[in-house]
C-alpha positions in Angstrom: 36.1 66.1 -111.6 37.0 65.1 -114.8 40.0 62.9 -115.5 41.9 66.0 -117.2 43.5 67.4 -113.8 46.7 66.5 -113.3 48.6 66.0 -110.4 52.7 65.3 -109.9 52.9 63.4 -106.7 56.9 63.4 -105.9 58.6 61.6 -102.9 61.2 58.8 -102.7 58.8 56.8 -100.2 57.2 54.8 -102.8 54.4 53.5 -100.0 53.2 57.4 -99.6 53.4 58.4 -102.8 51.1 55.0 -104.2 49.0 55.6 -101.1 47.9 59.0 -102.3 48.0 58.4 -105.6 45.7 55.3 -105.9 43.0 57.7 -103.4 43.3 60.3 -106.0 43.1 57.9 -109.2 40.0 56.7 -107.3 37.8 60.4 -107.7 39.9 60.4 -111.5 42.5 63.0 -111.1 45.3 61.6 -113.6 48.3 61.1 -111.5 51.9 60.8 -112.2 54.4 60.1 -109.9 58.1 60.9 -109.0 61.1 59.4 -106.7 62.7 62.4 -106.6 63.2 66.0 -107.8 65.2 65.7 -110.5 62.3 63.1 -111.6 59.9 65.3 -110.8 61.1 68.1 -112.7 61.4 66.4 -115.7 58.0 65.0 -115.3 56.9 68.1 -114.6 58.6 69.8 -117.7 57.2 67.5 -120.1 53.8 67.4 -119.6 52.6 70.6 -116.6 50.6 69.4 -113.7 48.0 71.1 -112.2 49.2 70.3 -108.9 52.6 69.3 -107.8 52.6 67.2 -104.0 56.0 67.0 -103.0 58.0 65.4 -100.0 61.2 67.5 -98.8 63.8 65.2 -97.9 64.7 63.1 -101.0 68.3 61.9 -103.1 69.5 63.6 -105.8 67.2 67.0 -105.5 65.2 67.8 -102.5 61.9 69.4 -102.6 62.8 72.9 -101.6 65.1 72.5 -104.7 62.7 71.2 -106.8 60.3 73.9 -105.9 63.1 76.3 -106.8 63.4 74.6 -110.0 60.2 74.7 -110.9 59.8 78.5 -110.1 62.4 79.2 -112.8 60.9 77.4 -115.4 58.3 79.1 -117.9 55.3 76.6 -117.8 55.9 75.3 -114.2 56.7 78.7 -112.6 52.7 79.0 -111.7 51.8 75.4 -110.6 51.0 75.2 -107.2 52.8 72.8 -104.9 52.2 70.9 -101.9 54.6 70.4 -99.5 53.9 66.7 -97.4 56.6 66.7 -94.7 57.0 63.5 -92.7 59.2 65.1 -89.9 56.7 68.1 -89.3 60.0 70.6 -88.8 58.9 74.5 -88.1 61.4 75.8 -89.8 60.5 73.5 -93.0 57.0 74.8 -92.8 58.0 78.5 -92.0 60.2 78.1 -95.0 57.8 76.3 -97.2 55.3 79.5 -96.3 57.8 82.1 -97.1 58.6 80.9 -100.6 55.0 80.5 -101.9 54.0 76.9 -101.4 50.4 76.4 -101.3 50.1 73.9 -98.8 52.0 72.4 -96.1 50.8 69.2 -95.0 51.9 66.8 -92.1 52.0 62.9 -94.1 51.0 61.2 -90.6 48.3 63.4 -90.3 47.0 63.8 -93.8 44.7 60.8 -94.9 43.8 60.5 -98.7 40.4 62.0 -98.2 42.5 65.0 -96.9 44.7 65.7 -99.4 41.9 65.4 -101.9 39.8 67.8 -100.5 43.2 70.1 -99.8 43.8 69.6 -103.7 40.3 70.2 -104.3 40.1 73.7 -102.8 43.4 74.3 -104.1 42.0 74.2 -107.6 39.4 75.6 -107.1 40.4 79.0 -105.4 41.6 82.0 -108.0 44.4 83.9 -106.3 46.1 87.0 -107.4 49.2 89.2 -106.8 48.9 93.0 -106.8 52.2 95.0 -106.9 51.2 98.1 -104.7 51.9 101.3 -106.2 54.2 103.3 -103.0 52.8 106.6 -103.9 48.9 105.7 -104.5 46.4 106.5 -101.9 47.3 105.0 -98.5 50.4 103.1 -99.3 52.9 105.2 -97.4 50.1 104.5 -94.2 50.3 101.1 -95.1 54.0 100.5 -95.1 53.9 102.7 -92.3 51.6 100.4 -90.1 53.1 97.5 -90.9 56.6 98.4 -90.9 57.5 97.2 -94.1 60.2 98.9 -96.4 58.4 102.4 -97.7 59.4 101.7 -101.3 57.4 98.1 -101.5 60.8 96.4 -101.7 62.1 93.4 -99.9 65.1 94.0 -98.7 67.6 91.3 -97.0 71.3 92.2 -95.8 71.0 95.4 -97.5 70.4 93.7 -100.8 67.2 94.7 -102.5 65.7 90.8 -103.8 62.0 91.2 -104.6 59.1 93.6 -104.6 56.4 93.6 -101.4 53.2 92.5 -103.0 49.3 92.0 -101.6 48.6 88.2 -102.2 44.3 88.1 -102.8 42.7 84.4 -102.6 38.9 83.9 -103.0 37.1 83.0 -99.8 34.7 80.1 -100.3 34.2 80.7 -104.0 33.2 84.1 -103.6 34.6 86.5 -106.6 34.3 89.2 -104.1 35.6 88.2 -100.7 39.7 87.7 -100.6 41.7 87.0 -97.7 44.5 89.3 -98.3 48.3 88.7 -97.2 51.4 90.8 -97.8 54.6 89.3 -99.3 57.6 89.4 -100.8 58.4 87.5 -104.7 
């Protein structure tokens, strides 16, 4: 891998984040690193990551924020991020799932060989998001089946707040095998 992929490692434990960081200097991904998410956005502004790893509970700007953050910013809006949760909560890796994150990795239980080979397929899978048209083919079936809103909309206490889409990622490298998932952005 050439030196060229960068990677944002944020997390106000300063032993995790130099633990992974020296592994993944070591196979020469170019790392930066972060206490927190305000210092992570900024980093993370200035010069776009390929990857962001990021822990959740931190000062100043947690990492849900911070993944927030980065979503409504132009050049960051499409980097993929790594949560690494030390506490291993459900509903921090339900939520982390539900708004996008690509990963959601236990810090215990995640050696440096792991989270390069997590980063490594990371980068190397092409996803895509298809908007699905509700009156084309078997969409109505579809929506029907899986009891989702008819319309393709996300709706939450009666509010309308995103569009039901069909998530594609490439199977083992394959341009034409895609696990598929339905969401909401």
């Amino acid at each position: 891998m050439e030196k060229t992929t960068k990677v944002l490692i944020v997390d106000d434990d300063v032993d995790t984040r130099s633990l992974y960081a020296e592994a993944l200097r070591a196979v020469n991904f170019d790392v930066r690193e972060g206490g927190d998410g305000l210092e992570g956005l900024e980093l993370a502004t200035n010069d776009t990551p390929h990857v962001i790893v990021t822990g959740i509970i931190m000062p100043r700007m947690d990492g849900f924020q911070f993944f927030e953050a980065l979503k409504k910013n132009v050049p960051t809006a499409s980097v993929p991020v790594i949560f690494l949760s030390h506490l291993g909560r459900e509903e921090d890796e339900r939520r982390a799932k539900e708004i996008g994150a690509a990963a959601f990795l236990m810090r215990d239980m995640t050696s440096p060989n792991d989270m390069i080979q997590c980063l490594n397929t990371i980068l190397t899978t092409k996803e895509y998001v298809v908007g699905i048209d509700p009156f084309n083919f078997d969409a109505a079936l579809l929506a029907e089946d899986l009891d989702i809103n008819p319309d393709f909309v996300c709706v939450s206490e009666g509010k309308v707040n995103g569009r039901v889409v069909l998530k594609l990622r490439s199977r083992d490298g394959s341009d034409k095998h895609f696990d598929a998932e339905i969401s909401c952005v």
